[in-house]
C-alpha positions as CSV (number, residue, x, y, z in Angstrom):
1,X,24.8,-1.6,17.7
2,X,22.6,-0.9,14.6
3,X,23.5,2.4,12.6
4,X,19.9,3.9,10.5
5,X,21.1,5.5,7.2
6,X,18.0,7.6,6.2
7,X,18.2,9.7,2.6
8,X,15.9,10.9,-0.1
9,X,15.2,14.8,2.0
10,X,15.1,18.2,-0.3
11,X,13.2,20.6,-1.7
12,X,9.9,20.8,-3.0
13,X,6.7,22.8,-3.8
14,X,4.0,22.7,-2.0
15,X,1.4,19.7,-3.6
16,X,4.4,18.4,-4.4
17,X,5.7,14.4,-3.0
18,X,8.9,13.3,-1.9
19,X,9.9,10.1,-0.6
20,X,12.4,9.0,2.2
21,X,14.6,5.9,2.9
22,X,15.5,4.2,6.3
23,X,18.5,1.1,5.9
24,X,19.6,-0.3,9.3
25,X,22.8,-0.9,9.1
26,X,22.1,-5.1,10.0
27,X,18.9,-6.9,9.9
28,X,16.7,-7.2,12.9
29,X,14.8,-10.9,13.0
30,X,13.1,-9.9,16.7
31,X,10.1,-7.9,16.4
32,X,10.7,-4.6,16.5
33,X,9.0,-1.1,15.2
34,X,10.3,1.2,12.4
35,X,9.2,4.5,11.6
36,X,9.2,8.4,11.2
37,X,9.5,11.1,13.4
38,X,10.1,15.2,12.2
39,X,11.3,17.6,14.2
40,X,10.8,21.6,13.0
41,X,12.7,24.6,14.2
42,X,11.4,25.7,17.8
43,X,8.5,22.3,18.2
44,X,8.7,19.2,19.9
45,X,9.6,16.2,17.9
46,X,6.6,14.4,16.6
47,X,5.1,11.3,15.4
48,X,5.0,10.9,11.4
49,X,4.3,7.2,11.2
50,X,5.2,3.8,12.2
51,X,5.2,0.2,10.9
52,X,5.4,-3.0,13.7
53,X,7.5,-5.5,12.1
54,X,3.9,-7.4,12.1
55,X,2.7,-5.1,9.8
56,X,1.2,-2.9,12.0
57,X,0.9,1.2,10.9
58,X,0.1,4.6,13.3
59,X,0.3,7.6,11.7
60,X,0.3,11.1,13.1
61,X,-3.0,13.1,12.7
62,X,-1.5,15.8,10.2
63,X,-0.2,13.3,7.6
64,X,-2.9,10.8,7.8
65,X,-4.2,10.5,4.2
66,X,-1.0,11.6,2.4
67,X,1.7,9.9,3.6
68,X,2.2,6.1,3.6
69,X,4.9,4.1,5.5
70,X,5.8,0.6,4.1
71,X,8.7,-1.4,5.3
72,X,10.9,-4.5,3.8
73,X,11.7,-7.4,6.6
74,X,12.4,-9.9,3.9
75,X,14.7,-12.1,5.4
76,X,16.7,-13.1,2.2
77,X,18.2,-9.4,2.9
78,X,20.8,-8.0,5.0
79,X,19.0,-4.7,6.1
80,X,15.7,-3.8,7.4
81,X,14.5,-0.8,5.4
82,X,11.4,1.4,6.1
83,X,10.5,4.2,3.3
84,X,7.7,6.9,4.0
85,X,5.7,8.2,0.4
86,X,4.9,12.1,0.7
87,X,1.9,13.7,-0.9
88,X,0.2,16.4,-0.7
89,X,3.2,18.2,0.7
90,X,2.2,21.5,2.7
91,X,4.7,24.0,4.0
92,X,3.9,23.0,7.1
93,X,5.6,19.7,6.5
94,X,8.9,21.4,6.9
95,X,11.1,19.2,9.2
96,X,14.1,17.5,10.0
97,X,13.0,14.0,9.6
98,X,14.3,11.4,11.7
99,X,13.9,7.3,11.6
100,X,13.7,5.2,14.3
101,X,13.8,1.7,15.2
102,X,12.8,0.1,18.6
103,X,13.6,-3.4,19.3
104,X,13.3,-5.3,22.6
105,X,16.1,-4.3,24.0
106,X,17.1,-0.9,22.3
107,X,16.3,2.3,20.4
108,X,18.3,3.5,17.6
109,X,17.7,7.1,15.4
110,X,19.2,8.1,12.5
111,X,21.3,11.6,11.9
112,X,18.0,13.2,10.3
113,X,17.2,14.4,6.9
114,X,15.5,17.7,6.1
115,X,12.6,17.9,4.0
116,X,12.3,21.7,2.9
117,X,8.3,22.1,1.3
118,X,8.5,25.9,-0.4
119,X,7.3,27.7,-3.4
């Protein structure tokens, strides 16, 4: 069983940047995918990026540009971590965001973390 810890949500202006942090809760040496979803009140849950643990990025058409997904797989470390950098932030960036990590045989999410983007 892996547990995702994500943190870094809040509050911020529009323009504004935030960034987030995914830590599994043990590493992963298997290939696998780590990433970003968000979830607003009364939509579907969507795709905000991923990273392959190959290096491998998609992001989601309304972030592409201002938001950048980078992970650490170092295997010196107990923990795979994925961040996501926020520019550009735009109201409609208000979410819950959730991380997500897919290995061969499993897929974990983490409890969410709300990213609030108002003046």
């Amino acid at each position: 069983q892996v547990q995702l810890v994500e943190s870094g949500g809040g509050l911020v202006q529009p323009g504004g940047s935030l960034r987030l942090s995914c830590e599994s809760s043990r590493s992963i040496f298997s290939s696998n995918i780590m990433g970003w979803y968000r979830q607003a009140p009364g939509k579907q849950r969507e795709l905000v990026a991923t990273m392959t643990s190959g290096g491998t990025t998609t992001y989601g058409d309304p972030v592409k540009g201002r938001f950048t997904i980078s992970r650490d797989n170092a295997k010196n470390t107990a923990k795979n971590t994925v961040s996501l950098e926020m520019t550009s932030l735009k109201p409609e960036d208000t979410a819950v965001y959730y991380c997500k990590l897919v290995t061969s045989t499993a897929v974990y999410w983490g409890q969410g973390t709300q990213v609030t983007v108002s003046s």
